[in-house]
LUMMI-17270 format. One record per atom (N, C-alpha, C): atom name; residue number from 1; y, x negated, z; residue in one letter; chain. Coordinates in steps of 0.1 Angstrom, whole numbers, plus 5000, padded with zeros to 4 digits. Layout:
N
a:CA	k:NUM	y:Y	x:X	z:Z	r:a	c:A
...
This chain:
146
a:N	k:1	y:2518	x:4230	z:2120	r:x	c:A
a:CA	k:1	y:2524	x:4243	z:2121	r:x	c:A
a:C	k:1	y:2538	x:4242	z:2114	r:x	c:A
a:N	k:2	y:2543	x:4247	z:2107	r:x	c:A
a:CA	k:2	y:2553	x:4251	z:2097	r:x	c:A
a:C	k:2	y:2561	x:4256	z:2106	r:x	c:A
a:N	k:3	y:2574	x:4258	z:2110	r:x	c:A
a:CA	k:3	y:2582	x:4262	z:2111	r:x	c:A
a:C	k:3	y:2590	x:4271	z:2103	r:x	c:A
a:N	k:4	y:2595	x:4288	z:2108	r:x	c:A
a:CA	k:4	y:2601	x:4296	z:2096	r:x	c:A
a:C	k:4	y:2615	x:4297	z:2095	r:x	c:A
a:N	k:5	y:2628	x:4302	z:2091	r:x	c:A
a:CA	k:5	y:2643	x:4296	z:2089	r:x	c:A
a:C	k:5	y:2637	x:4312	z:2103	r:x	c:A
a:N	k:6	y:2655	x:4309	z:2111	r:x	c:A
a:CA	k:6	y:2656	x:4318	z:2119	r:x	c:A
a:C	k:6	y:2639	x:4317	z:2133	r:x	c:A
a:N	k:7	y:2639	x:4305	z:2134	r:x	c:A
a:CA	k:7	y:2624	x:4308	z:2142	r:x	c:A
a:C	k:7	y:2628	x:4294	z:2154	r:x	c:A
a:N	k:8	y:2626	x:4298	z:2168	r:x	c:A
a:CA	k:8	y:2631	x:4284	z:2176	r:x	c:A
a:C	k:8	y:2617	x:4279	z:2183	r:x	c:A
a:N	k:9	y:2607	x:4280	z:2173	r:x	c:A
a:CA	k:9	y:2589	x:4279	z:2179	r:x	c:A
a:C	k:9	y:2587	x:4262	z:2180	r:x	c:A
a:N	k:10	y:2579	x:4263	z:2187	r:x	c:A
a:CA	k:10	y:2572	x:4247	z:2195	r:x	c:A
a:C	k:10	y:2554	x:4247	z:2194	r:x	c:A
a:N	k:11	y:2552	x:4236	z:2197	r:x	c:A
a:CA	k:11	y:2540	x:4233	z:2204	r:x	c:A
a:C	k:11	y:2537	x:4229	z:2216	r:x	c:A
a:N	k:12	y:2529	x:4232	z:2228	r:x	c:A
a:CA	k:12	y:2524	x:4229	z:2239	r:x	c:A
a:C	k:12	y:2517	x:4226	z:2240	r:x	c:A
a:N	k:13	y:2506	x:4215	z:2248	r:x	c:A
a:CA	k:13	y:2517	x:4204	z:2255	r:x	c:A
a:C	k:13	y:2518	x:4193	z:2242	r:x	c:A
a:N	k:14	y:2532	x:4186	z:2248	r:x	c:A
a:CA	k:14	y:2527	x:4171	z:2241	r:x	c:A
a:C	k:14	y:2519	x:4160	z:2242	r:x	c:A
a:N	k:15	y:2513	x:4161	z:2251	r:x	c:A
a:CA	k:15	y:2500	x:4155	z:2253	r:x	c:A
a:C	k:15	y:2487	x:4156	z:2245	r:x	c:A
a:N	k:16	y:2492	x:4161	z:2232	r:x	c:A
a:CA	k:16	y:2471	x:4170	z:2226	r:x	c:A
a:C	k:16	y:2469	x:4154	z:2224	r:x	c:A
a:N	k:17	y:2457	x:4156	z:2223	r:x	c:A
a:CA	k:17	y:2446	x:4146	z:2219	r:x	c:A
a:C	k:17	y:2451	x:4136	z:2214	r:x	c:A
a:N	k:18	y:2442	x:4126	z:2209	r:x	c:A
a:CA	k:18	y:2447	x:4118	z:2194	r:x	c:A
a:C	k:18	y:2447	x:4123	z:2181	r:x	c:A
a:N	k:19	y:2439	x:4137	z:2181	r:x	c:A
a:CA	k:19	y:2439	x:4142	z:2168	r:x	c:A
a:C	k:19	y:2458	x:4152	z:2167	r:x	c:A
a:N	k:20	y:2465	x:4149	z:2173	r:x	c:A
a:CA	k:20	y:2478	x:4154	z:2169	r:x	c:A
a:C	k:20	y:2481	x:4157	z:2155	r:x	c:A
a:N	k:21	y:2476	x:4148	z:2149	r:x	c:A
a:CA	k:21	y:2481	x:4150	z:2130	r:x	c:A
a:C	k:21	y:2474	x:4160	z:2126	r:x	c:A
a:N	k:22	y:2465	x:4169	z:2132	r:x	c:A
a:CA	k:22	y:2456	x:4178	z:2128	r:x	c:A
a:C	k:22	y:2469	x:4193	z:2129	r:x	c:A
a:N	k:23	y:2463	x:4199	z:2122	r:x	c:A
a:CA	k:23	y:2470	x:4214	z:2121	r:x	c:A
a:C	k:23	y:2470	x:4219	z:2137	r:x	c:A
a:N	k:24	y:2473	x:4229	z:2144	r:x	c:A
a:CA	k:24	y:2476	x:4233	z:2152	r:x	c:A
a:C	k:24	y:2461	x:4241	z:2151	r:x	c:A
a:N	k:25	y:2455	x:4248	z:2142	r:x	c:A
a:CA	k:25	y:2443	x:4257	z:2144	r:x	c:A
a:C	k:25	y:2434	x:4249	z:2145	r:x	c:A
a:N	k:26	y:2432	x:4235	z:2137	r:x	c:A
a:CA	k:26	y:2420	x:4225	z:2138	r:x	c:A
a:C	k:26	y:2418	x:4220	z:2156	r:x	c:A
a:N	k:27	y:2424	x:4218	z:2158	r:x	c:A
a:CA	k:27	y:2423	x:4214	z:2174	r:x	c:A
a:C	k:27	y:2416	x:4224	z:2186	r:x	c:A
a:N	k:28	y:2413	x:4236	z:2184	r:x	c:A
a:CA	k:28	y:2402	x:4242	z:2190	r:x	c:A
a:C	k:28	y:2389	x:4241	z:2188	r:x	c:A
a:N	k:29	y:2382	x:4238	z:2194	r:x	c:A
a:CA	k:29	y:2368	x:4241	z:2192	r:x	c:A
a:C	k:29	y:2359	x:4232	z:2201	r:x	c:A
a:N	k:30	y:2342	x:4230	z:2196	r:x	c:A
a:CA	k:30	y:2336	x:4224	z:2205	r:x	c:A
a:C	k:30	y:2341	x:4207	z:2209	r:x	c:A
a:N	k:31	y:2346	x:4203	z:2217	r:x	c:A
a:CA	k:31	y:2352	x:4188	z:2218	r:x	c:A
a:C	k:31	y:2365	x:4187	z:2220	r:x	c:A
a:N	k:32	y:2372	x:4196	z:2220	r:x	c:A
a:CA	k:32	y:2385	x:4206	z:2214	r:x	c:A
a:C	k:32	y:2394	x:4208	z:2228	r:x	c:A
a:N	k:33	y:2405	x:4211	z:2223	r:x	c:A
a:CA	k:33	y:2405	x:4223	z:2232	r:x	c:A
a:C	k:33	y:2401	x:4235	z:2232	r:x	c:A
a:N	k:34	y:2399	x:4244	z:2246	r:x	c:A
a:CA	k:34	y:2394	x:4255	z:2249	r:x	c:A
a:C	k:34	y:2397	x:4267	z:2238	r:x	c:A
a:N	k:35	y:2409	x:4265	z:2238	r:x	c:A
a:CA	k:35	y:2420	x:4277	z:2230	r:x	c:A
a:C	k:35	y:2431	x:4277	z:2226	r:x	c:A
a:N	k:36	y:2438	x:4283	z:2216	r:x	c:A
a:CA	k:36	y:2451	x:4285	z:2218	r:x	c:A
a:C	k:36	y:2458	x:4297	z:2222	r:x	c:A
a:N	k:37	y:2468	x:4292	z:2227	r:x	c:A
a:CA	k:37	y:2480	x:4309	z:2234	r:x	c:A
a:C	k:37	y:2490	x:4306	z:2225	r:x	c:A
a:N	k:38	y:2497	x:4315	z:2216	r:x	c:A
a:CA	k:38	y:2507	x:4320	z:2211	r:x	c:A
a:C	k:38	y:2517	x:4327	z:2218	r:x	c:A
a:N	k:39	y:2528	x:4326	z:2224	r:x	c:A
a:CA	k:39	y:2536	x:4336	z:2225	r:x	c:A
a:C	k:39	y:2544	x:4338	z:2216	r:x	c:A
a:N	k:40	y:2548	x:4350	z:2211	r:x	c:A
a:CA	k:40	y:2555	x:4355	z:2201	r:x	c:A
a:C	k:40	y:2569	x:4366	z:2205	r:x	c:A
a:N	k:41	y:2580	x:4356	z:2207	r:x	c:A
a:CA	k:41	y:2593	x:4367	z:2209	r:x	c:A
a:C	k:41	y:2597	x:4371	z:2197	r:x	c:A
a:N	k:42	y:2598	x:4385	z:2199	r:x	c:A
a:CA	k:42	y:2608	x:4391	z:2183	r:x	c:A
a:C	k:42	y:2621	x:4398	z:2191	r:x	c:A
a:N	k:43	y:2633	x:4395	z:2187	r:x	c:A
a:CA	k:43	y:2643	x:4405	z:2189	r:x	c:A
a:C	k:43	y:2646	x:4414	z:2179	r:x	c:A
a:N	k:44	y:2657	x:4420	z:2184	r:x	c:A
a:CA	k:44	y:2663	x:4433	z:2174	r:x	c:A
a:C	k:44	y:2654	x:4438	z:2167	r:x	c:A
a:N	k:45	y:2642	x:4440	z:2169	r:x	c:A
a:CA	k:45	y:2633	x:4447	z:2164	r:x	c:A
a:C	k:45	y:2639	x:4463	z:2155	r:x	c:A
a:N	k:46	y:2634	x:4470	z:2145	r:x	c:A
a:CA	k:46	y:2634	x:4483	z:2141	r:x	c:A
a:C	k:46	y:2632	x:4493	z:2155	r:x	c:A
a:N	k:47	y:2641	x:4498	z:2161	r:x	c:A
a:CA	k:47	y:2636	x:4504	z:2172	r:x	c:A
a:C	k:47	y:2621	x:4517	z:2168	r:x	c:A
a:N	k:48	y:2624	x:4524	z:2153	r:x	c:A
a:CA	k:48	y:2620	x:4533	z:2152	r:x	c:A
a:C	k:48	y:2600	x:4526	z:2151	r:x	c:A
a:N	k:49	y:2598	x:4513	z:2147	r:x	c:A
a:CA	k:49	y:2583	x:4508	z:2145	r:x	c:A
a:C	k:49	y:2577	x:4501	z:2159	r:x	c:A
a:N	k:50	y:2589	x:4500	z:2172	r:x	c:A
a:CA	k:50	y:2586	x:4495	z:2184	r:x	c:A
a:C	k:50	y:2579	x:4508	z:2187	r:x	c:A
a:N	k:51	y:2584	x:4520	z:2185	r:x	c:A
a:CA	k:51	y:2583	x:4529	z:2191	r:x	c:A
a:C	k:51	y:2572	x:4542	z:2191	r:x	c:A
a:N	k:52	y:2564	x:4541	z:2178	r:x	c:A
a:CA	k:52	y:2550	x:4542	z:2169	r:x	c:A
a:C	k:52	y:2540	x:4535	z:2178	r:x	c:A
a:N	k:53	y:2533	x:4538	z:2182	r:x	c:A
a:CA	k:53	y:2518	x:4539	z:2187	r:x	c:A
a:C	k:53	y:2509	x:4539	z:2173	r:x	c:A
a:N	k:54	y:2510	x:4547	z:2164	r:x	c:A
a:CA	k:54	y:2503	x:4543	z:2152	r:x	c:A
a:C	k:54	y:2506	x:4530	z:2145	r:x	c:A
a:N	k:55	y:2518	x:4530	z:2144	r:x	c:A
a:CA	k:55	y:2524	x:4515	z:2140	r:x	c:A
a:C	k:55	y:2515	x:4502	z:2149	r:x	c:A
a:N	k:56	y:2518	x:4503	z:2159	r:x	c:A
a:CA	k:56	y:2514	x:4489	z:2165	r:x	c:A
a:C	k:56	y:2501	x:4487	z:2167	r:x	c:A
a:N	k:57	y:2498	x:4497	z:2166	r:x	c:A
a:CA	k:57	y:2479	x:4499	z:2166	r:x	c:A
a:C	k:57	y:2476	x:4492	z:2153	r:x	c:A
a:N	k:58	y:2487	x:4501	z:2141	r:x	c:A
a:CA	k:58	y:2482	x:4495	z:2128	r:x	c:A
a:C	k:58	y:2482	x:4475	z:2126	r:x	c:A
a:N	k:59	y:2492	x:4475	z:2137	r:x	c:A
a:CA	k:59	y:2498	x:4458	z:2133	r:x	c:A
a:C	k:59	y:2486	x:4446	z:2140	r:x	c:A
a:N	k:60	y:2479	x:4455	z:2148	r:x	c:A
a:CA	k:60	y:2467	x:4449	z:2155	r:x	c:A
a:C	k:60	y:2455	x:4449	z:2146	r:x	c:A
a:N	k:61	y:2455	x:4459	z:2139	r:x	c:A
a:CA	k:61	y:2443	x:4459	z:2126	r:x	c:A
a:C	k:61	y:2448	x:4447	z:2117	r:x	c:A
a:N	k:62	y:2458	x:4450	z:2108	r:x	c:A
a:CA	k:62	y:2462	x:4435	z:2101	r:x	c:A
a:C	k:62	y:2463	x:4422	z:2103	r:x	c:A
a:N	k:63	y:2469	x:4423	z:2117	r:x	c:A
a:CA	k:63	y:2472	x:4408	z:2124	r:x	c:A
a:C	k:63	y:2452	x:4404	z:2121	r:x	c:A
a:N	k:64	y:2445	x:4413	z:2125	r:x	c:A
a:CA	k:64	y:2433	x:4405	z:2129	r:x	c:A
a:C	k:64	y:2426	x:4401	z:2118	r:x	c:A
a:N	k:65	y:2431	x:4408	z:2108	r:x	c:A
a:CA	k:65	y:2422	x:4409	z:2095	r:x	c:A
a:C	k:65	y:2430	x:4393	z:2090	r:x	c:A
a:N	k:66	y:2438	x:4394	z:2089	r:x	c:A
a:CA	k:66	y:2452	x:4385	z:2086	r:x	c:A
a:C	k:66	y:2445	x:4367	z:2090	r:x	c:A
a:N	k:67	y:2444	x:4367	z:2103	r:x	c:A
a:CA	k:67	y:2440	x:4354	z:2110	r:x	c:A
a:C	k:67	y:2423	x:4354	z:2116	r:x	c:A
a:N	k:68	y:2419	x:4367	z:2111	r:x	c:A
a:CA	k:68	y:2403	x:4360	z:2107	r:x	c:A
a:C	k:68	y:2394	x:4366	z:2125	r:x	c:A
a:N	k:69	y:2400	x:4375	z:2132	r:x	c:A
a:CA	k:69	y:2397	x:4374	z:2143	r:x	c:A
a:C	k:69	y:2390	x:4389	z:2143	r:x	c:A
a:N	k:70	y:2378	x:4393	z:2152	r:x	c:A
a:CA	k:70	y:2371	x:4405	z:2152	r:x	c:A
a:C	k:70	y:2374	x:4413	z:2165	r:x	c:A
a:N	k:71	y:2380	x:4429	z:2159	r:x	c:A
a:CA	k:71	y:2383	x:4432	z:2177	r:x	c:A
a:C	k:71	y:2369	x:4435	z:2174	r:x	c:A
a:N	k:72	y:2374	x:4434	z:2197	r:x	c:A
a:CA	k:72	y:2361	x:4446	z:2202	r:x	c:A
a:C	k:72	y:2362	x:4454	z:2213	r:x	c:A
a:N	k:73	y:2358	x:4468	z:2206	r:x	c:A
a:CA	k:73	y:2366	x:4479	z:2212	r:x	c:A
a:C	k:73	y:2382	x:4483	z:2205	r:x	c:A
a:N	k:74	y:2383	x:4496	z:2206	r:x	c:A
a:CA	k:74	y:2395	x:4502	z:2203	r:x	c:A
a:C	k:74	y:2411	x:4499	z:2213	r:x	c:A
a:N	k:75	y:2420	x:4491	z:2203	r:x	c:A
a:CA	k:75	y:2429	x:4489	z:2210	r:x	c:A
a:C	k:75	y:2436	x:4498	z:2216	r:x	c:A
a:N	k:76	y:2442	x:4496	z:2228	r:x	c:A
a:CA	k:76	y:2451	x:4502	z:2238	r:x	c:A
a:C	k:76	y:2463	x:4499	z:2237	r:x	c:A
a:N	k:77	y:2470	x:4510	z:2234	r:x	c:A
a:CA	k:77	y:2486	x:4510	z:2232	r:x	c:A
a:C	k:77	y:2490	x:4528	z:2248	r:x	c:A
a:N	k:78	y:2498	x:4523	z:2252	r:x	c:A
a:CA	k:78	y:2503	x:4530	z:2263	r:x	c:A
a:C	k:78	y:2515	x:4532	z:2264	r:x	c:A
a:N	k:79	y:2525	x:4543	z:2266	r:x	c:A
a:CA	k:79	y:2539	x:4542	z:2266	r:x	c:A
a:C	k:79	y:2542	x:4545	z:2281	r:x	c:A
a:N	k:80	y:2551	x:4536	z:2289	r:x	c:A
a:CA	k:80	y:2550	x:4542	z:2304	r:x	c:A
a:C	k:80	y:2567	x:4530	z:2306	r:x	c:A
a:N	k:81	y:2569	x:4534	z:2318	r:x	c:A
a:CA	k:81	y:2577	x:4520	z:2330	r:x	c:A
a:C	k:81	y:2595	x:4531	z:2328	r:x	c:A
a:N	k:82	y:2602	x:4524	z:2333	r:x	c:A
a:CA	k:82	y:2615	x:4531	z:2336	r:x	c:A
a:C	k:82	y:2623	x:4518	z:2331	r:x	c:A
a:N	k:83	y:2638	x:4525	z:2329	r:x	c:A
a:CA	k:83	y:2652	x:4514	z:2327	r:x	c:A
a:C	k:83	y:2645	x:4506	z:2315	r:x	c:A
a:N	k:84	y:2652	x:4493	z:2323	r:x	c:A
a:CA	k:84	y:2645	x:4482	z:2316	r:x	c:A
a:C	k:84	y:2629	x:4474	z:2307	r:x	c:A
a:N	k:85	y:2624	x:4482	z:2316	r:x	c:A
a:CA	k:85	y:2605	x:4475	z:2311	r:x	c:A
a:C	k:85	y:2606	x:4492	z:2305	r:x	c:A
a:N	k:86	y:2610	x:4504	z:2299	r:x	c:A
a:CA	k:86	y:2604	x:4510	z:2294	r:x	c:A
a:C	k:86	y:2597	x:4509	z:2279	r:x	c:A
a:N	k:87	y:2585	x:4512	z:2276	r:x	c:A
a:CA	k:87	y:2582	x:4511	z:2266	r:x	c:A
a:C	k:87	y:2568	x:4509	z:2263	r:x	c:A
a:N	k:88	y:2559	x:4507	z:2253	r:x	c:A
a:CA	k:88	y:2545	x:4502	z:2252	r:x	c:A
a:C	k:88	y:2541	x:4496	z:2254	r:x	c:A
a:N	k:89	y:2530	x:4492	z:2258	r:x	c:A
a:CA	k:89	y:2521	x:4480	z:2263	r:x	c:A
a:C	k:89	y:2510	x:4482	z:2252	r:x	c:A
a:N	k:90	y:2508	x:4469	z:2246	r:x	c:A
a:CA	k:90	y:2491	x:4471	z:2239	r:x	c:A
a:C	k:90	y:2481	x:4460	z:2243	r:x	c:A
a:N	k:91	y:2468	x:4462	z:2240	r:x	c:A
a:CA	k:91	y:2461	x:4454	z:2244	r:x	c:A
a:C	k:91	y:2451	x:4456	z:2236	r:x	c:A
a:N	k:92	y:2444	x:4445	z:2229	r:x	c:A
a:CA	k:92	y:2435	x:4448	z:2218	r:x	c:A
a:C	k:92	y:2421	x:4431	z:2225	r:x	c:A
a:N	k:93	y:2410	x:4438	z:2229	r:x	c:A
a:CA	k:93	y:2401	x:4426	z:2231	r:x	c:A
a:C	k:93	y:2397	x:4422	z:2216	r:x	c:A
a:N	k:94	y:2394	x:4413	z:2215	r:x	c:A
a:CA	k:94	y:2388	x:4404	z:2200	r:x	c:A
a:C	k:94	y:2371	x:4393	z:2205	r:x	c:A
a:N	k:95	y:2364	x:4392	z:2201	r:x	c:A
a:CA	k:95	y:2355	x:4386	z:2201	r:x	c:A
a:C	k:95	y:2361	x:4373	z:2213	r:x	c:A
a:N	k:96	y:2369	x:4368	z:2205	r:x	c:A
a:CA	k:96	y:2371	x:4351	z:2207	r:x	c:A
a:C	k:96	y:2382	x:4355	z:2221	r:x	c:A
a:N	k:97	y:2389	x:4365	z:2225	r:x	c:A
a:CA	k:97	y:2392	x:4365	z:2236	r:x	c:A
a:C	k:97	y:2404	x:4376	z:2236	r:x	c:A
a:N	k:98	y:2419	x:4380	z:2236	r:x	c:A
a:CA	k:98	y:2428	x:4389	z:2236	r:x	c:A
a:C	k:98	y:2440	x:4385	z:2226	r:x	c:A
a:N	k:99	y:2448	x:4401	z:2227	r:x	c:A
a:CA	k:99	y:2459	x:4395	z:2223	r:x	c:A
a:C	k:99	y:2464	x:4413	z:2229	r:x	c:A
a:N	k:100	y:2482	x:4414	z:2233	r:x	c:A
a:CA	k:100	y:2484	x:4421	z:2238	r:x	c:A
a:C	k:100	y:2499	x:4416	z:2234	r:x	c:A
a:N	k:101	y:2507	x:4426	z:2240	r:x	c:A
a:CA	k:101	y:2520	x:4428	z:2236	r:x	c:A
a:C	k:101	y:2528	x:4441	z:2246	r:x	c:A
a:N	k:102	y:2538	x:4439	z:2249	r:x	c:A
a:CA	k:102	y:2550	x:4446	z:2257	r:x	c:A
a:C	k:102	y:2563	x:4448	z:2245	r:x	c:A
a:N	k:103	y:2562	x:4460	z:2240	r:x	c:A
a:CA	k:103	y:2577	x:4470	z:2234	r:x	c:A
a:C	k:103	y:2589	x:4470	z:2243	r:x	c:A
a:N	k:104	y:2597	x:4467	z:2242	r:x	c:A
a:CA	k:104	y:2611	x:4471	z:2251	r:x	c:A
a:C	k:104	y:2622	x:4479	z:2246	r:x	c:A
a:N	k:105	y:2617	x:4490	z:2248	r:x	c:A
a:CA	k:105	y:2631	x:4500	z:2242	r:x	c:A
a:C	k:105	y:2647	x:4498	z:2248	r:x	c:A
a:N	k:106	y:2651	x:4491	z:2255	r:x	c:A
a:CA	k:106	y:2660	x:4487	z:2258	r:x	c:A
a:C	k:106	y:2671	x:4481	z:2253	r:x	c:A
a:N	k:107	y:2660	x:4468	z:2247	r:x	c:A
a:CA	k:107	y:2667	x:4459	z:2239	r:x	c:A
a:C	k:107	y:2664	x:4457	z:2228	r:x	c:A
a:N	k:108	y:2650	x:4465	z:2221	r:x	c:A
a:CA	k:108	y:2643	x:4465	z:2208	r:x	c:A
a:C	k:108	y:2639	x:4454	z:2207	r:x	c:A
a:N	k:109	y:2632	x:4448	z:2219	r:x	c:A
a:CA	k:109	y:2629	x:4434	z:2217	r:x	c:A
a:C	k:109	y:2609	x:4437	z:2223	r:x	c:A
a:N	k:110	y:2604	x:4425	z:2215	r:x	c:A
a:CA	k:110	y:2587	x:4429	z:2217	r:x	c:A
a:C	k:110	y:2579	x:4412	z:2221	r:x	c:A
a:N	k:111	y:2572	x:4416	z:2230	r:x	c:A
a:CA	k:111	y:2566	x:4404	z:2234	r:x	c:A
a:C	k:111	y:2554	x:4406	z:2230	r:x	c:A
a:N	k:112	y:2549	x:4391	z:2227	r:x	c:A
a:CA	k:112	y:2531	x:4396	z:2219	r:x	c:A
a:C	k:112	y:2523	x:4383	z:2227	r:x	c:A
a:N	k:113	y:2512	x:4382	z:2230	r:x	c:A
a:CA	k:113	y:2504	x:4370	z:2234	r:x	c:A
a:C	k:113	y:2490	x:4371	z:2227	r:x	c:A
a:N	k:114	y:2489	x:4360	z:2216	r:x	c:A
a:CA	k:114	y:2478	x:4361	z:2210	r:x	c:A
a:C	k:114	y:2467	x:4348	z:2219	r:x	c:A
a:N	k:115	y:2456	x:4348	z:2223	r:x	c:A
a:CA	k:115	y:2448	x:4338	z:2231	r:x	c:A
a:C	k:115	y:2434	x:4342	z:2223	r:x	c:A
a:N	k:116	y:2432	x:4325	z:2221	r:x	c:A
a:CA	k:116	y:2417	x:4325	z:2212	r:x	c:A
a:C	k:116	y:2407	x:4316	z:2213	r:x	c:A
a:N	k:117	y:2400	x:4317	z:2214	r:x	c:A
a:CA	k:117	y:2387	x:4301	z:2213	r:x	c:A
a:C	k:117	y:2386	x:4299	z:2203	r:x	c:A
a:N	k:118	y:2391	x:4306	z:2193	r:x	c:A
a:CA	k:118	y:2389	x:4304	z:2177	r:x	c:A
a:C	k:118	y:2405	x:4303	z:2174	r:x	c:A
a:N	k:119	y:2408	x:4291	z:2163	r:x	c:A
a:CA	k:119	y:2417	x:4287	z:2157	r:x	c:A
a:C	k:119	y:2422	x:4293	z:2148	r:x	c:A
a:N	k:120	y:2441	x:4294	z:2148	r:x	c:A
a:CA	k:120	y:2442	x:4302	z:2139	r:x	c:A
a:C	k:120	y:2460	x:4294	z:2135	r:x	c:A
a:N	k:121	y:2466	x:4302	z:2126	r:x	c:A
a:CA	k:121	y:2480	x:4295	z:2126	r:x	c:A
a:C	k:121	y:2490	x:4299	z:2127	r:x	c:A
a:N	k:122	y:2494	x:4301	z:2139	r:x	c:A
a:CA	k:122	y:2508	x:4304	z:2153	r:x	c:A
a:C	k:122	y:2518	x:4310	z:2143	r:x	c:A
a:N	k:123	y:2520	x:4299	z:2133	r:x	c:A
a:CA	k:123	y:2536	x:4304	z:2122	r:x	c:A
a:C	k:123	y:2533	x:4315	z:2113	r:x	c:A
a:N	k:124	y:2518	x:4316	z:2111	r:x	c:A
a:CA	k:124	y:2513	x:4328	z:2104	r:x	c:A
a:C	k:124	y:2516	x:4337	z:2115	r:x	c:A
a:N	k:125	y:2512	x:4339	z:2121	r:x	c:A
a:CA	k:125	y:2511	x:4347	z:2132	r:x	c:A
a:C	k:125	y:2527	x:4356	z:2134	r:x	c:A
a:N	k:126	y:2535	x:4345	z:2136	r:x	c:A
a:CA	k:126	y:2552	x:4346	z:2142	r:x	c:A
a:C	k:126	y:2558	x:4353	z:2130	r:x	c:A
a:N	k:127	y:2553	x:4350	z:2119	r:x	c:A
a:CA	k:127	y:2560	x:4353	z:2108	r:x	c:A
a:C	k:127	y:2555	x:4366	z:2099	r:x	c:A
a:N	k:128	y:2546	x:4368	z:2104	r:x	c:A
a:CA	k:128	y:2537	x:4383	z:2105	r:x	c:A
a:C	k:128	y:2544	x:4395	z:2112	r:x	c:A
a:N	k:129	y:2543	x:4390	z:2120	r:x	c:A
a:CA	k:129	y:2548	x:4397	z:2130	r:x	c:A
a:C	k:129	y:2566	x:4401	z:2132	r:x	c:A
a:N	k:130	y:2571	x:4394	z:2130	r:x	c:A
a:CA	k:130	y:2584	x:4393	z:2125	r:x	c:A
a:C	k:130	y:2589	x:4400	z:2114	r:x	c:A
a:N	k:131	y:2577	x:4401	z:2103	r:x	c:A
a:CA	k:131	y:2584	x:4409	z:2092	r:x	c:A
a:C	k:131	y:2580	x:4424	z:2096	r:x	c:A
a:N	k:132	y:2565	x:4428	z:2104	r:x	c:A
a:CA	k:132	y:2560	x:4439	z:2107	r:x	c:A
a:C	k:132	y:2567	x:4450	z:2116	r:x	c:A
a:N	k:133	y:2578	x:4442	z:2123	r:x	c:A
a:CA	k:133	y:2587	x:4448	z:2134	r:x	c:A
a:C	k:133	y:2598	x:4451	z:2134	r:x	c:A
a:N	k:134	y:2601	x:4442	z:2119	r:x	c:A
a:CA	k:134	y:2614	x:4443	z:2118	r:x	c:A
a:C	k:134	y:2625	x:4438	z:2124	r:x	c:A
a:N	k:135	y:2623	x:4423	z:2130	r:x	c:A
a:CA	k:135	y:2626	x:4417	z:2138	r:x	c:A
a:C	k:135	y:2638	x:4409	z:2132	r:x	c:A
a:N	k:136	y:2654	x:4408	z:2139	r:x	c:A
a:CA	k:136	y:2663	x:4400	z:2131	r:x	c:A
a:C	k:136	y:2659	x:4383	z:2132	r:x	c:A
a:N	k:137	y:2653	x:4380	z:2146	r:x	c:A
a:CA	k:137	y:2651	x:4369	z:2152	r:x	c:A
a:C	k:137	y:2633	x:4368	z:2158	r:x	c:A
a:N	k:138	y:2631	x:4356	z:2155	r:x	c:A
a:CA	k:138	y:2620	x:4353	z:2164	r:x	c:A
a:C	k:138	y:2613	x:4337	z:2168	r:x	c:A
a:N	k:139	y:2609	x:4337	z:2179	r:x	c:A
a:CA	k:139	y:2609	x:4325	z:2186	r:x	c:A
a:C	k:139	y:2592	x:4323	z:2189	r:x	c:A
a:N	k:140	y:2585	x:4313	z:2185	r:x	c:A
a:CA	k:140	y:2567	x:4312	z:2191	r:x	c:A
a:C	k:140	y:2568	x:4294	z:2197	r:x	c:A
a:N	k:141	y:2558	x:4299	z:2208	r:x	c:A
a:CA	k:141	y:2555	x:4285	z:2215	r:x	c:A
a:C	k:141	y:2537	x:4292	z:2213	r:x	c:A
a:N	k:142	y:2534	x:4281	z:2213	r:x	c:A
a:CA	k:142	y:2516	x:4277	z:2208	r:x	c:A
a:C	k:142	y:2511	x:4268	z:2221	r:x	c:A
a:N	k:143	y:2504	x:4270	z:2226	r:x	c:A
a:CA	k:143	y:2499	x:4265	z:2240	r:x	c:A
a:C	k:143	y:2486	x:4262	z:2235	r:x	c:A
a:N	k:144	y:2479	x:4249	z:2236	r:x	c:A
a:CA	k:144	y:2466	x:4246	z:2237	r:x	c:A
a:C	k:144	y:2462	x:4249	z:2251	r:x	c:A
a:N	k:145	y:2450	x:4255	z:2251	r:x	c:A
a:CA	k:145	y:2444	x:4256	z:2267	r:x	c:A
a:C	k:145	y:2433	x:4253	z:2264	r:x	c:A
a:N	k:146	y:2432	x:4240	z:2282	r:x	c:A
a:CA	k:146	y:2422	x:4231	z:2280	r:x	c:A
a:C	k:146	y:2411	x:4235	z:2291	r:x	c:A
């Protein structure tokens, strides 16, 4: 996994396998681990593309096309919550398992969780995402789940 300038992203756990020298996406599968979790912080987001429901629907089409993943069913984007948590929730099922995300108009900051049985690559992902939101900052931890 590549690291991007302005990005404070990791890998979890340090315990993977012996195949560690392997990419971060190679290490899923049968023999594998189960999956990987992505979390994806972006700050200072573009307030005006947090705030689009067509936008973020749109960013769930590319992302998937992007890293290879099939939804299924039409993604869910919802604007709802008060103060602090106000903002969108999305949730898009994919064959290989979810990915979902919380908008925060508060602080123009967006949370994303990408989870897969199918491998994919986290810095693609972070760095996707990052440019799509308009984000000044962004931070991904990559979780093997076993």
């Amino acid at each position: 996994m590549s690291i991007s300038a302005g990005s404070e992203s990791s890998i979890l756990p340090s315990s993977a396998p012996a195949a560690a020298s392997l990419p971060v996406q190679d290490m899923v599968g049968a023999g594998k681990a189960w999956g990987l979790c992505t979390a994806v912080d972006l700050q200072d987001c573009n307030p005006e593309l947090i705030r689009s429901a067509d936008h973020i629907k749109r960013y769930v089409v590319e992302l998937c096309e992007l890293i290879g993943m099939k939804r299924f069913g039409e993604c869910q984007v919802v604007n709802f919550g008060e103060g602090r948590v106000a903002g969108y929730s999305m949730v898009q099922l994919i064959s290989t398992s979810l990915i979902s995300g919380h908008f925060a108009n508060d602080t123009n900051n967006a949370y994303l969780d990408i989870f897969s049985c199918k491998g994919y690559d986290p810095a693609v992902v972070e760095a996707f995402s990052k440019e799509f939101f308009g984000a000044r900052r962004s931070m991904a931890t990559a979780t093997l789940r076993y």
